[in-house]
N, C-alpha and C positions, 0 to 999 in steps of 0.2 A: 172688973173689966179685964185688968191683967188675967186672972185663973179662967176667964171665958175664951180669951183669946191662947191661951194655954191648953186649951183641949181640946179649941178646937186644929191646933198642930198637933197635937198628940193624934186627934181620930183620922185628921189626911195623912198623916206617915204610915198611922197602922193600915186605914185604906191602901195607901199603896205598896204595902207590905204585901198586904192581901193578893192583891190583884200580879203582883210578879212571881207570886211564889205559883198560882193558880196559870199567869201565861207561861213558867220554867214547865208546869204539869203539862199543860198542854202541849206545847212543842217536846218533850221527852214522848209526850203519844204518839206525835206526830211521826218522828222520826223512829219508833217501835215498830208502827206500821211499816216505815217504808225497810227497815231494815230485815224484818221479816219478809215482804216479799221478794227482794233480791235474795235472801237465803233460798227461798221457794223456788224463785226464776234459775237461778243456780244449781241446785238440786235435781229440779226436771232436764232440764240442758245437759248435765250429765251424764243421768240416767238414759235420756235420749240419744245422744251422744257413741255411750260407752256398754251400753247393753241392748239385749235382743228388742225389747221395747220402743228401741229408734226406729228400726225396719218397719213400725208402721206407718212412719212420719219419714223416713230419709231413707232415699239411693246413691249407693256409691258406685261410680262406674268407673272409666277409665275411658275417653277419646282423646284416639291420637296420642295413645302414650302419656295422655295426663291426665292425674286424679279430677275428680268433677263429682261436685255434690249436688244431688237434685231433691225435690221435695214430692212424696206421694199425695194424691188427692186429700188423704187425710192431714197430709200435712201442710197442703195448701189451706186449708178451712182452720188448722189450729192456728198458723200464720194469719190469718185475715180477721181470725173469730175475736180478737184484743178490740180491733176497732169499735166492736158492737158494742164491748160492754165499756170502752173508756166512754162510750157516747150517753149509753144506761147510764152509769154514775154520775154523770157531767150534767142530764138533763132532767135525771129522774132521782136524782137521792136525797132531795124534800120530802120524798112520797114512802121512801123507803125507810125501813127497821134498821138500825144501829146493826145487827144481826146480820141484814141481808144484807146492808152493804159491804159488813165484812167478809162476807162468802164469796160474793159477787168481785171483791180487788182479791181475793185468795184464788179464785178461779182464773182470773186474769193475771195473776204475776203466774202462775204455774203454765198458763196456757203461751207466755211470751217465750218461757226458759224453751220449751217446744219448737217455736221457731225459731230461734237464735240456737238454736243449739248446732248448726252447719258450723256457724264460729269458731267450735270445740275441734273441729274436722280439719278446715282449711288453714287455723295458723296455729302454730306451736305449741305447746301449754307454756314454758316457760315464757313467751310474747304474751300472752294473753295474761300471766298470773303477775306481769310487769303491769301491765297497760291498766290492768283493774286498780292494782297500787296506785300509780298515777293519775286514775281518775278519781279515786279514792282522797288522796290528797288534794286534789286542785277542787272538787265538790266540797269537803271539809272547809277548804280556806275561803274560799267563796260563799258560804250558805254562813260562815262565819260572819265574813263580812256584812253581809244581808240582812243580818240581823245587830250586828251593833252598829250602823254607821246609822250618821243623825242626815244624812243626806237620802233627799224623796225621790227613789228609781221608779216613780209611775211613770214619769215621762219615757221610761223607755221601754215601756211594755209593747206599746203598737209598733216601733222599731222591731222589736226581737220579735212579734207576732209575724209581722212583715218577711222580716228575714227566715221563719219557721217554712211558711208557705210559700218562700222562695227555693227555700233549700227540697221542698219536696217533688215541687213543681220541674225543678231541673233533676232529681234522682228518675223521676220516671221517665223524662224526656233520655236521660242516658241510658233506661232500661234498655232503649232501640239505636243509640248511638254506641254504648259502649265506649266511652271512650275513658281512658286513663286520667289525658288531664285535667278531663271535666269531671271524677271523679273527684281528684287531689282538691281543684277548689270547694266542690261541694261537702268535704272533709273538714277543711281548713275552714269555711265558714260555718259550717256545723260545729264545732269545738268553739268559735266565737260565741255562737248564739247560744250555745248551751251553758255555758261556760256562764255567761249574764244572765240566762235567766234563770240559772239557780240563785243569784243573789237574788231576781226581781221578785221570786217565787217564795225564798223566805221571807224576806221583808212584807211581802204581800199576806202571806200565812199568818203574821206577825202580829198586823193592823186590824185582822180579819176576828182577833180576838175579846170578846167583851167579858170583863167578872159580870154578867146577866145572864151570860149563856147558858141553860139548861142542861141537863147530861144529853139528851139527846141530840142538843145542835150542837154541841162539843164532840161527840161520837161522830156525827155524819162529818165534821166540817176536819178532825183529826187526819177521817180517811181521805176524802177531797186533796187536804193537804199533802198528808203522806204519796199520793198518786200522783200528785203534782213535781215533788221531788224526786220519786223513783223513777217516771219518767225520764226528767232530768239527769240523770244519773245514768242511764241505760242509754240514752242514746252518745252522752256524751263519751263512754265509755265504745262505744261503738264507730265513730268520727275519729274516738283517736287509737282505736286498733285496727283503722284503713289507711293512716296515718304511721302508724310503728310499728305494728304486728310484722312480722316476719309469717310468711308462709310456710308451709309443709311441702 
């Protein structure tokens, strides 16, 4: 009885040998993917940015004696054309190839670095090449967190959902107010909310994993997650360079 009961501790430790070393692989995928697309997002934004290439997507003009970046029709549609495919992946990547999903987030982080590349124009490089540090940092210790704390952040997913579609709800309504200090809260609760739900979003990526899963729902659910973080990470970087970026 003793040597039965012996093995069978022996086969649950190796089981869960198994199964941590298979969730470390997985979230190492996870965060491959999303590190590649901020490279991507990065690179395009650049090149937008900083070479003739931009001129299909940005105008630089000057009213009133002050710089002022615009976007050409093209680059209204590469700004807007993200939505379609977070929406693609978010509703349709049961249905899709391990392959095409990954084409499908390679086109989309490259397509984001396209619009955000005004960023590169309007504040510093030394501000910006700060502000990415510190988002850098505060994502890191955060997704850290998210992943080793024995405390369950589901309860505050519909909060931070909440506060998502609040923060966007009031970005548009200032599209036509303009106003500064509804800009500064909108900042400052944006950098809240992102800020948590990158813990809520590892932890969630975390749970989301079975030793059952197949290569192929490993592959789609990798990308799923790595989109979930890079987002995270882009906008929060974003909140806090409206926040400390220094302009041009």
């Amino acid at each position: 009885m003793a040597d039965y009961d012996n093995r069978v501790l022996r086969g649950t430790a190796a089981d869960a040998g198994t199964i941590d070393a298979g969730l470390r692989a997985y979230l190492l995928r996870v965060y491959n993917y999303m590190l590649v697309g901020l490279a991507l997002t990065g690179a395009t934004a650049w090149l937008t940015a900083n070479t003739a290439f931009g001129s299909l997507f940005i105008q630089q003009t000057v009213v009133n004696g002050q710089f002022a970046v615009g976007l050409t029709l093209l680059g209204m549609i590469a700004l807007f054309a993200p939505i379609g495919l977070v929406l693609l992946l978010s509703f349709r990547i049961n249905r899709m190839s391990v392959s095409a999903a990954q084409t499908t987030f390679w086109i989309y982080a490259a397509l984001m670095g396209i619009g955000i590349a005004p960023v590169l124009l309007v504040y510093t490089s030394a501000s910006v090449a700060e502000v990415f540090f510190i988002t850098a940092a505060t994502f890191g210790a955060m997704s850290l967190w998210g992943y080793t704390t024995g405390r369950d952040l589901s309860g505050f997913g519909s909060f931070l959902f909440m506060g998502l579609i609040g923060i966007i709800l009031a970005s548009v309504v200032n599209m036509f107010l303009v106003s500064s200090a509804m800009q500064f809260v909108i900042s400052v609760a944006g950098v809240l909310i992102f800020t948590g739900l990158t813990a809520y979003d590892t932890q969630s990526i975390k749970l989301s994993y079975s030793a059952n899963m197949d290569g192929t729902a490993q592959g789609r659910g990798a990308i799923i997650g790595a989109l979930r973080l890079y987002l995270d990470f882009v906008n929060l970087f974003i909140m806090l360079l409206q926040l400390l970026g220094n302009r041009r």
